[in-house]
C-alpha positions in Angstrom: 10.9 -59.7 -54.2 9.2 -63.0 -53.3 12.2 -64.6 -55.6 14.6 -63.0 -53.2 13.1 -64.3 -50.0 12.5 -67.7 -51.3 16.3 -67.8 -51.8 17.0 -66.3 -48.3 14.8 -69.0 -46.6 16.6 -71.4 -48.2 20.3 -70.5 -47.1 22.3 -72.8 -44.8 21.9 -70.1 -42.1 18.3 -69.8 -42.8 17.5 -73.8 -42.2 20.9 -73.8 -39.1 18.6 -71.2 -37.4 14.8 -72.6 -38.3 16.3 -76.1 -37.0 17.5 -75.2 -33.5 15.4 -73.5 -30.7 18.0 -72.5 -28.5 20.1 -70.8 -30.7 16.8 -69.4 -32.0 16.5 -68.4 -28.4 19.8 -66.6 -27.7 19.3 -64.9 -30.8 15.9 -63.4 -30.0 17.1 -62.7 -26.6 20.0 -60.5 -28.3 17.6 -59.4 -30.7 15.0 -58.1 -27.8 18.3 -56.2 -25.8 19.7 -54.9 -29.2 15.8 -53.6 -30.1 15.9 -52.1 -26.3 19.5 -50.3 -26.7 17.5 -48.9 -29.8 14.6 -47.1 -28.5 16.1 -46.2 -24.9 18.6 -44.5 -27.1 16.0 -42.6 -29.1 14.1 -41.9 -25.9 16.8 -40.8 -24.5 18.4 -38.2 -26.8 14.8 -36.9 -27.6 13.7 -36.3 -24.4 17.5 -34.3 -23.7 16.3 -32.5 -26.9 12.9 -31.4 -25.0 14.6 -30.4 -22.3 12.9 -32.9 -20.0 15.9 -34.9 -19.4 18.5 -33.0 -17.2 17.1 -29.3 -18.6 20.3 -27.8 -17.2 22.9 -29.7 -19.1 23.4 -28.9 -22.7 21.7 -31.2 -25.3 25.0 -32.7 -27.0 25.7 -33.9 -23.5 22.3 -36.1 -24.0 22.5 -36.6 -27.7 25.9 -38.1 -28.4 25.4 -41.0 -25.2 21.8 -41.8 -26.8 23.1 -41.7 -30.3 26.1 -44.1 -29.6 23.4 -46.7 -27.5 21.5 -46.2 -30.8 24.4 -47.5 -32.6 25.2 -50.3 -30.2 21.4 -51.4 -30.7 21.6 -51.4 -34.2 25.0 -53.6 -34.3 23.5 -56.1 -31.8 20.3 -55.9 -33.4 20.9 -56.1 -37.4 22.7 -59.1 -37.5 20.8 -61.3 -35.1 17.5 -59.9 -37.2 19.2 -61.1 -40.3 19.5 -64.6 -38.8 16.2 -64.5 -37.2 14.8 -63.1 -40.4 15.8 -66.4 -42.3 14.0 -69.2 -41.7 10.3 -67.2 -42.0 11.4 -64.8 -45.1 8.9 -65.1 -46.6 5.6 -64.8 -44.3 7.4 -62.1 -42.3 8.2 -60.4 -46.2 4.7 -60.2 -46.0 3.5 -59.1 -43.1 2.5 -55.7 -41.8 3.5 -55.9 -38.5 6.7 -56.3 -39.5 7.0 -54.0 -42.3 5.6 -51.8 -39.1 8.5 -52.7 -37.0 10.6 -51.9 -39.8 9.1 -48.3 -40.0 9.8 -47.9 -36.5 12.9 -49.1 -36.4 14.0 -46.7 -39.3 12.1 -43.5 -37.8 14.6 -44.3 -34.7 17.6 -44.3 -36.0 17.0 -40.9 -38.4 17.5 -43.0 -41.5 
């Protein structure tokens, strides 16, 4: 594993992205909205399922919206955590917080 984040860190996008703070910038600002699309996605679909969300409408009405602003999270988010991912691979391979994140991020999506 450590082999394989050693080699990450050391890509061209890895040290592009490490080297520049504004594109480091825009990407974590993407990253933060694609992360938000996420879990107001998963918020919203669940709370449709409990029947505190609109409790007259039926749940598909709330599931498929918060499904497809899951998806749109995850398509902004994956790639620009890739590219933030790069440049610290290796202490954020490592960290619990992260792997945390991770977790998170997986339990909201239904992976």
């Amino acid at each position: 594993m450590d082999a394989a984040l050693d080699w990450y860190q050391n890509t061209a996008l890895a040290s592009t992205v490490g080297s520049s703070p504004t594109l480091t910038a825009v990407l974590s600002a993407l990253h933060a909205l694609g992360f938000t699309c996420i879990m107001g996605g998963a918020l919203f679909a669940n709370l449709g399922r409990l029947g505190v969300l609109f409790p007259g409408r039926p749940v598909r009405e709330l599931t498929l919206p918060g499904s497809r602003l899951i998806a749109l999270g995850l398509a902004i988010s994956l790639p620009t955590g890739l590219a933030l991912f790069g440049p610290r691979a290796t202490a954020a391979g490592h960290n619990m917080f992260f792997g945390l994140k991770m977790l998170f991020l997986l339990t909201a999506t239904g992976v």
